[in-house]
C-alpha positions as CSV (number, residue, x, y, z in Angstrom):
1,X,18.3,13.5,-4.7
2,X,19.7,9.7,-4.8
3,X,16.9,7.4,-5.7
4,X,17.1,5.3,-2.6
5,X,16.1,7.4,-0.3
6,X,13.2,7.9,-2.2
7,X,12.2,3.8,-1.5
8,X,12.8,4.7,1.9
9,X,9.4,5.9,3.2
10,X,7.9,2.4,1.5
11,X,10.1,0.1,2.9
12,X,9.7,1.3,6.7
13,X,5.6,1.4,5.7
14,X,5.9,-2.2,4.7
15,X,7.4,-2.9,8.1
16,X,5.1,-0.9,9.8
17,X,1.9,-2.9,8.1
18,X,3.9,-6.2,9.0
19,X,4.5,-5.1,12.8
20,X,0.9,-4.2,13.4
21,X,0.1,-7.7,11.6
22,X,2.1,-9.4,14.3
23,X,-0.4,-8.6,17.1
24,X,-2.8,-11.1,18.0
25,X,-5.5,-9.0,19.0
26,X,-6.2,-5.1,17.0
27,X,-7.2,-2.6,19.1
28,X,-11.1,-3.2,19.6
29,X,-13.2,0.1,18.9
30,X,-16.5,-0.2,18.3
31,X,-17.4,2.4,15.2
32,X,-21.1,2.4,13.6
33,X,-19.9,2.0,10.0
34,X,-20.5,-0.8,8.4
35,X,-16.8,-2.7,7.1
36,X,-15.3,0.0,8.5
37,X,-12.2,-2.8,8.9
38,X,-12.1,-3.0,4.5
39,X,-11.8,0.7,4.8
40,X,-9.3,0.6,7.1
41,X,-7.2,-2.0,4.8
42,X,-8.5,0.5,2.1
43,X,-6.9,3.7,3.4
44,X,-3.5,2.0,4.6
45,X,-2.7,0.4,1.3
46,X,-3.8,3.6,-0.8
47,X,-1.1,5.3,1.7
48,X,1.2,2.2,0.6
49,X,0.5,2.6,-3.0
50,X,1.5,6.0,-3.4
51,X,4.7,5.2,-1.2
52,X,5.5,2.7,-3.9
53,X,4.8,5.1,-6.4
54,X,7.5,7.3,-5.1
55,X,9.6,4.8,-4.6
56,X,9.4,3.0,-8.8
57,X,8.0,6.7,-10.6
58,X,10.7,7.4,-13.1
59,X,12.4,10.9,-14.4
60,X,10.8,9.6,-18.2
61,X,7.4,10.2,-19.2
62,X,5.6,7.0,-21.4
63,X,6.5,3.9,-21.3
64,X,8.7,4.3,-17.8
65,X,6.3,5.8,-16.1
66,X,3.9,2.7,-17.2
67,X,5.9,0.7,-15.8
68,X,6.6,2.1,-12.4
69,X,2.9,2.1,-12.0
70,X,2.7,-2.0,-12.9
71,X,5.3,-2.8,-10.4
72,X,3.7,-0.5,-7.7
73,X,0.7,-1.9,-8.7
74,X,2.1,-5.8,-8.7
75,X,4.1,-5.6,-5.3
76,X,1.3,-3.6,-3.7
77,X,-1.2,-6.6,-4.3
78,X,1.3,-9.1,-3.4
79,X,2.3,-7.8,-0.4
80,X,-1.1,-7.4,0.6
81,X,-1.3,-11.2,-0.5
82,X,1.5,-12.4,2.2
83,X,0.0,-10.3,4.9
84,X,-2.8,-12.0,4.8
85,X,-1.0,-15.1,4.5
86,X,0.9,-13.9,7.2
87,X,-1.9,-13.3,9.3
88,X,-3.5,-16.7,9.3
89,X,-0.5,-18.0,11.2
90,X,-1.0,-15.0,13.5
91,X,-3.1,-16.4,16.7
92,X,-5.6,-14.5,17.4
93,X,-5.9,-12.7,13.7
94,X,-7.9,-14.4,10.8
95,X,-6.9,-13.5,6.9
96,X,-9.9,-12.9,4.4
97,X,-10.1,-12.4,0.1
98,X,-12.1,-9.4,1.2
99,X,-9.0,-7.9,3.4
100,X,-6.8,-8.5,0.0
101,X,-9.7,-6.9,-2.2
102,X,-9.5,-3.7,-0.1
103,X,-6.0,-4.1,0.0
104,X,-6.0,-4.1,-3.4
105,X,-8.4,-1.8,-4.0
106,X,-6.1,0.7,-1.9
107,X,-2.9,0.2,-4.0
108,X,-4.8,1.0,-7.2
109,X,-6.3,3.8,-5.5
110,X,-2.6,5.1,-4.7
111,X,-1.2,4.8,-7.8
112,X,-4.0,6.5,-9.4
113,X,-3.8,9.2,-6.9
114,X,-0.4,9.6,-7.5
115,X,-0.5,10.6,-11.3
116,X,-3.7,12.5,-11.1
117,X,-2.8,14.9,-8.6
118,X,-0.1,17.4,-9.0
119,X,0.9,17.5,-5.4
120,X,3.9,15.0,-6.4
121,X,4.2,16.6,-9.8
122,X,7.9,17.2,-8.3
123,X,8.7,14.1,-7.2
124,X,7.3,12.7,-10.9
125,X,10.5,15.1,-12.4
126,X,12.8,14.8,-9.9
């Protein structure tokens, strides 16, 4: 399979996160769970994370691998970082160090769930 289609998925996610960002106002449903917004930013960058795993795994074991999990692990937080830089300017939307800490807390989760589970054993070899 040619390698870029496998970056594919991520980049149209990354628009996707962006586009939603754009709205002034999210969706208001009232849900008796305390932060349930973090875990919302939680659960979409974990998605993200394992996209961008996909996206930077390598054919190599070691070192290769090592590294596609750094720069998932590096672009996932920064991206995070200029959405919510990106939502400040949004009217309507406010940007928080918690949002990036779930954010962040997502893409790590990704990447780990990408090599610990061997549902994408074949896309790890492939």
């Amino acid at each position: 399979m040619n390698r870029f289609w496998l970056k594919v998925p991520a980049i149209l996610y990354a628009v996707l996160i962006f586009g939603l960002s754009s709205f002034s106002k999210t969706p208001s449903v009232k849900i008796p769970i305390w932060n349930f917004d973090k875990l919302v930013h939680m659960l979409e960058y974990t998605v993200f994370g394992i996209l961008l795993m996909l996206a930077f795994r390598s054919n190599q074991i070691g070192k290769p691998m090592r590294r596609a999990n750094f720069q998932s692990s590096i672009l996932g937080v920064l991206y995070g970082l200029s959405d919510e830089i990106h939502q400040y300017f949004v009217p309507g939307r406010t940007s928080s160090l918690a949002d990036l800490g779930a954010d962040a807390l997502g893409i790590l989760l990704g990447v780990w769930i990408f090599n610990r589970l061997g549902v994408f054993q074949k896309f790890r070899e492939a």
